[in-house]
C-alpha positions in Angstrom: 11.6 -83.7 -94.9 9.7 -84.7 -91.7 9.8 -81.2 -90.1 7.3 -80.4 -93.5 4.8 -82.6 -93.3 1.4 -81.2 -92.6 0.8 -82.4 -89.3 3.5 -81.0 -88.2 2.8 -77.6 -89.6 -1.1 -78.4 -88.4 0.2 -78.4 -84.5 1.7 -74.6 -84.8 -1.4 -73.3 -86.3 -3.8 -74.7 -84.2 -1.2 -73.5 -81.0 -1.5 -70.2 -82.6 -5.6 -70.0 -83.1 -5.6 -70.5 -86.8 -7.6 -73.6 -86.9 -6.5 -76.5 -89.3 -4.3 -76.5 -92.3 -6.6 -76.0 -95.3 -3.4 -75.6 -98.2 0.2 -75.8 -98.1 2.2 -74.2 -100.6 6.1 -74.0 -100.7 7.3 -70.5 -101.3 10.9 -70.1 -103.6 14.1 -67.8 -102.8 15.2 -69.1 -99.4 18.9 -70.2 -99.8 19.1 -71.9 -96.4 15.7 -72.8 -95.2 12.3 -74.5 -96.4 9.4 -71.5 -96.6 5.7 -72.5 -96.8 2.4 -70.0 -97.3 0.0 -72.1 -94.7 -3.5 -71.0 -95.7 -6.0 -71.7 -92.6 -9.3 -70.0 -92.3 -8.4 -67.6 -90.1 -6.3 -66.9 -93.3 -2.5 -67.3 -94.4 0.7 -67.8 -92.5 4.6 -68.5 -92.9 5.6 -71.6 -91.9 9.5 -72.1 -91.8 11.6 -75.3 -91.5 15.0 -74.4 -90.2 18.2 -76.0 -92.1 20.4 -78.5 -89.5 23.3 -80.0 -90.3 26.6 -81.1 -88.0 28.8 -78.8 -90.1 26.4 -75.8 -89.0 26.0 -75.8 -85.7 23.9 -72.2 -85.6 20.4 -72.0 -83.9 18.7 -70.1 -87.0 15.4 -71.1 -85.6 16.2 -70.0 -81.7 18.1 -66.6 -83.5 15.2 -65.7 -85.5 12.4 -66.2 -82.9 13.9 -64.3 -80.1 14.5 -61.6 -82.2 11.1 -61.6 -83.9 9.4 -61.6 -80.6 11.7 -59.1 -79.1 10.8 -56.3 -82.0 7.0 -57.3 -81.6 7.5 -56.2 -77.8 9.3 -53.5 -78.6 6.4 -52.2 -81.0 8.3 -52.7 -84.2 5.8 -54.0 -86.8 7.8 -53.8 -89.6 8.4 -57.8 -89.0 6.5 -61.1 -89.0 4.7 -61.1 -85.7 5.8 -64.8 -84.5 2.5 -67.0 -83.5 4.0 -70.6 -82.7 7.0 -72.3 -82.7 8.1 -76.4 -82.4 11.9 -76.4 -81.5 12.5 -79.7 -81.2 10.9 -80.3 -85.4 12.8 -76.8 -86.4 9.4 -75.6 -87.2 8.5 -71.6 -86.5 5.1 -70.0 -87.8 4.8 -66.5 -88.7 1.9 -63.7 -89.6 1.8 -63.6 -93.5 3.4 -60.6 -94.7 1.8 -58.9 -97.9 3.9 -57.4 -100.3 6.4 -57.9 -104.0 10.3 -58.4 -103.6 11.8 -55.4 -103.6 14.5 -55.2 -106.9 16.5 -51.7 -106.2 17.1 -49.7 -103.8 15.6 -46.2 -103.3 16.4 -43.1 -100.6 12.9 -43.8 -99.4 13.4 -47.5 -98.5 16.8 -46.7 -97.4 15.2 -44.0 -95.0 12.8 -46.7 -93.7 15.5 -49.6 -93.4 17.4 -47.2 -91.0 14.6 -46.1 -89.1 13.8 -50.4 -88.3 17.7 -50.1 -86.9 17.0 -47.6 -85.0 13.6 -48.1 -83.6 15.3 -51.9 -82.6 18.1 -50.0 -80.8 15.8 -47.5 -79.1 14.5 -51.2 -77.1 18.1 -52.6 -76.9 17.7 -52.0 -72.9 14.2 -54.0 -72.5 14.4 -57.3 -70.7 14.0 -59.2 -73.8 17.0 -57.9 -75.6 19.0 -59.9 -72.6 17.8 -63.3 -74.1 19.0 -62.2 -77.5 21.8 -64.3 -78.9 25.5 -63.0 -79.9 24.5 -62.6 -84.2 26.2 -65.0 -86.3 30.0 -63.7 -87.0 29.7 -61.2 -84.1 32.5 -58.9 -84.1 33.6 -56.3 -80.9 37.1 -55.9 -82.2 38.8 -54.9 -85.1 41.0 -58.1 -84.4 37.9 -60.1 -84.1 36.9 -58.4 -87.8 39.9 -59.1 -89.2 40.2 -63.0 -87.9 36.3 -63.7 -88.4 36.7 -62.8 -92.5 40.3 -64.1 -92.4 39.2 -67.7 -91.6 36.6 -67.7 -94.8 39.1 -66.5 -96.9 41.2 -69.3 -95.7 38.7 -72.1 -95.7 38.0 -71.1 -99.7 41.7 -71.2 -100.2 41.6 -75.0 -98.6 38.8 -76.5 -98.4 36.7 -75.4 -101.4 35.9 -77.6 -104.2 39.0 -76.8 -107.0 37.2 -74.2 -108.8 36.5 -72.1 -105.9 39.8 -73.0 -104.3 41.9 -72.0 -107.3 40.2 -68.9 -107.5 40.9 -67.9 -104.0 44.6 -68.8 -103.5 45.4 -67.1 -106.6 42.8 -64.2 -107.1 41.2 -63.7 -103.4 44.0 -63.9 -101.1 46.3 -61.3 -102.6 43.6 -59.0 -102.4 42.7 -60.1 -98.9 46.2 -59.4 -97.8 46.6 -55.7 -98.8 42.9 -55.3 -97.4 44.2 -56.9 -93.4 47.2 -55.0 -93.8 45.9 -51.6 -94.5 43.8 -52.0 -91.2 46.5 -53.1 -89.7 48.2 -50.6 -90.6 45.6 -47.8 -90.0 46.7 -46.7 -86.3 43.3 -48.0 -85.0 43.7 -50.7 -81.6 43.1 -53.7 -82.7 42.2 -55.4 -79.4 40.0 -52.9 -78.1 36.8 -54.6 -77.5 33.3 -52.4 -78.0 31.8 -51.8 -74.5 28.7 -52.9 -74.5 26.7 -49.3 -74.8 28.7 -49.3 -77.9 26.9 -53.0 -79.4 23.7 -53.2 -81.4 20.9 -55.6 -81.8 21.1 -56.7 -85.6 18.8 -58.2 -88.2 22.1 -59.6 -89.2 22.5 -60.3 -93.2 20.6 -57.2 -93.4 19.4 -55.6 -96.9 16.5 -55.3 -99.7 17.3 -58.8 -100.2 15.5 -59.7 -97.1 12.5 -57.1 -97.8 9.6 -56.6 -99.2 7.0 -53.6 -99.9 3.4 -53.3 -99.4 1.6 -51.6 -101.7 1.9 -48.5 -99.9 5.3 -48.3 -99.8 6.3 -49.8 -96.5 9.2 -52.2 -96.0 9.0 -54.8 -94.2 12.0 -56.8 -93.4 12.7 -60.6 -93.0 15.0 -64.0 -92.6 16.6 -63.2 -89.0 18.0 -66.7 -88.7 21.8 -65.1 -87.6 20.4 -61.6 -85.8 21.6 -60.7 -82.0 24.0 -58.7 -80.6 26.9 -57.2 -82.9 28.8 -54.1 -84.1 26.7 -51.6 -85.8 29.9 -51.0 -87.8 29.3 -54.6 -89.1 25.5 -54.0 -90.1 26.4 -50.7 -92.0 28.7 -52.3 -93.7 26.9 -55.2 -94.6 24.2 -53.5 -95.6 26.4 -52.0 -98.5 27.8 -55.0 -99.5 25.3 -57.4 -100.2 25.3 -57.9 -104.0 21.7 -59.3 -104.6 20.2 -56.0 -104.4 22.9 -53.5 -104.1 22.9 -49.8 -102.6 24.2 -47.0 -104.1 27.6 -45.9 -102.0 26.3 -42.5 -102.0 24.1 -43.2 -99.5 26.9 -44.5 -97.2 27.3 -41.5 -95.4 23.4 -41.0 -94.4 22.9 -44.4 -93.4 25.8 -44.6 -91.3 25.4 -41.4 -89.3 21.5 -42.7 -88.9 22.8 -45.9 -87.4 25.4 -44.5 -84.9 23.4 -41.8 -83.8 21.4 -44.0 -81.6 25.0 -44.9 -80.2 27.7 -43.3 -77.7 30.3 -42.1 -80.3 28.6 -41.9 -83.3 31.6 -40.8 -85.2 33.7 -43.6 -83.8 30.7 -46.2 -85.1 30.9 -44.1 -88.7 34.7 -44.0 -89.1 35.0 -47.6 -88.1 32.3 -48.7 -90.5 34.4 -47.2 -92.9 37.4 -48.6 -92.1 35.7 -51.9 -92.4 34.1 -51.5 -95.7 36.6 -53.0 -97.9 37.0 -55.8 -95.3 33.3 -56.7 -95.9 33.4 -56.5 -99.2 36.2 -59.4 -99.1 33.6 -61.0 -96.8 30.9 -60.7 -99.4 32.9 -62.4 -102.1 33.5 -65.2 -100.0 29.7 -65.7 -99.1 28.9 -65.5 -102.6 30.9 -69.2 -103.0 29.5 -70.9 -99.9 28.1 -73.7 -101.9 31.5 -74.5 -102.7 32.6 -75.3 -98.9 31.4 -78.5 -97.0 27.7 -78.1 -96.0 26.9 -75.2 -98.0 25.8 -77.3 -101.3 23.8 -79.1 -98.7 21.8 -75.9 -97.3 21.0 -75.0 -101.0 19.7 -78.0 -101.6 17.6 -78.5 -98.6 16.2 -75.0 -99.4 15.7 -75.2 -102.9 15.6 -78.8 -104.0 15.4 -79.6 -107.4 18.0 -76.6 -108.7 21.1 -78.0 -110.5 23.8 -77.5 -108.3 26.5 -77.0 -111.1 24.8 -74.0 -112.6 24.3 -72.2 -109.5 28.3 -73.1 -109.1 29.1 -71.9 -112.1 27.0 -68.3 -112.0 28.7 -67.9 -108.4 32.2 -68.6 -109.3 31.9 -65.6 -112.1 30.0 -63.4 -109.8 33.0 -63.5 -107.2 35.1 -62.8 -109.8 33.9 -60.0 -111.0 33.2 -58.8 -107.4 36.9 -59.1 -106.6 38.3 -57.3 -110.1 36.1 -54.1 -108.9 37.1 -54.6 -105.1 39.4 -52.4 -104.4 40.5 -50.2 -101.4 37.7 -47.6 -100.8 37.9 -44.3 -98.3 34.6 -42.9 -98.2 
């Protein structure tokens, strides 16, 4: 792709005071985006080419760099610090971050990836916060909750490629239905929109799956492509729901009363989040088959060209399904 090419990358890091491009080498594991290690002799650097497509209209580029340079201002280091950025080529650059994948979760990194919510929520009143975006799939009702995951389960059910699309009218949708209808049926309003006090600054698709750990054993966290202003209901529970590096539910409690103690009504924020957990996990098994929709094969293979696009189908497909048998009402 154009946006890759290394005078392209070349412009951002001699914006950024790194002097020329001496190596470029592609990075693996992005699922939406194109991720280069940029070695310059001022030494290495991210470059990222941002996925664009008229089926996905989102700003991952404009969502990740506001965000990035809002937690640099707010002192949070536990993120790239951004150097340079080329909208109109999709291009950003970011400070190299040292440091292995991260492959369980541990109370320790849990303890540190709710201290990077709360130090970003600490700033959520600084001038810069104002120029972050809504996140991706913001949610400020329960309404809003219910419709936002509604609509994917409803897009697998008919627009999917047949595999996917069987699976979800016949295996997904009955589940979905007594998951909306117990929240329905819970007694909470369902219109009542979350004043803003009440909202959060997300990382947004937030877990160990967008981590890593220096030697030392500090986190640092990445990929804010859908970050900006949301429920912190929504973060806790997406934080427990993301499959590629899953967290233990006993550390559901801890993590949520972290989170909303930075807020208003912190037991409103923790009984919600509950509430919402089974919701999310619904939205989890639906994410799992994006590759099945229009756009999302597309995404895959801009990010990871060269994979076989059946096998990754097929490995999917199974790992919804075996989300789904497990999913099943949960009251923490």
């Amino acid at each position: 792709m154009s946006n890759l090419d290394r005078a392209a990358v070349e412009q951002l890091t001699l914006a950024a005071g790194l002097g020329p491009v001496q190596h470029l080498v592609p990075l693996t594991g992005g699922a939406n985006n194109r991720v280069l290690r940029v070695e310059t002799a001022a030494g290495p650097a991210i470059a990222k080419a941002y996925f664009r497509h008229p089926s996905d209209p989102r700003d991952r580029l404009g969502a990740e760099w506001a965000f990035a340079r809002f937690a640099w201002a707010a002192g949070v280091r536990c993120v790239a610090q951004p150097l340079a950025v080329a909208p109109a080529a999709g291009l950003g650059l970011f400070a190299w971050l040292d440091g292995q994948a991260i492959a369980e979760a541990t109370e320790a990194r849990v303890e540190q990836a709710s201290e990077f919510i709360r130090a970003l929520n600490a700033a959520r009143w600084r001038p810069l916060a104002s120029r972050l975006p809504i996140a991706s799939e913001a949610c400020f009702s329960l309404a809003e909750h219910l419709a936002t995951v509604g609509r994917r389960v409803e897009h697998l059910s008919t627009r999917a490629e047949p595999p996917a699309q069987d699976f979800a009218r016949t295996e997904l949708l009955p589940v979905w239905h007594q998951v909306r209808d117990f929240v329905r049926d819970s007694g909470w309003a369902l219109d009542g929109i979350l004043p803003v006090t009440a909202r959060c600054v997300s990382p947004s698709d937030f877990g160990f799956h967008n981590a890593r750990e220096r030697r030392d054993g500090t986190v640092d966290f990445l990929d804010f492509e859908y970050a900006g202003w949301d429920d912190p209901a929504k973060l806790i529970c997406d934080f427990f729901c993301q499959p590629r590096v899953p967290v233990p539910r006993h550390w559901f409690d801890g993590f949520a009363e972290a989170i909303a103690a930075s807020f208003p009504d912190p037991a409103a924020v923790v009984a919600r989040a509950r509430l919402l957990l089974p919701v999310y996990q619904v939205k989890w098994v639906c994410i799992r088959l994006n590759e099945f929709l229009p756009g999302g094969a597309q995404r895959r293979a801009f990010a990871r060209p060269g994979e076989p696009l059946g096998s990754r189908q097929a490995r999917q497909l199974a790992e919804a399904r075996a989300a789904v048998h497990q999913l099943t009402r949960i009251t923490i």
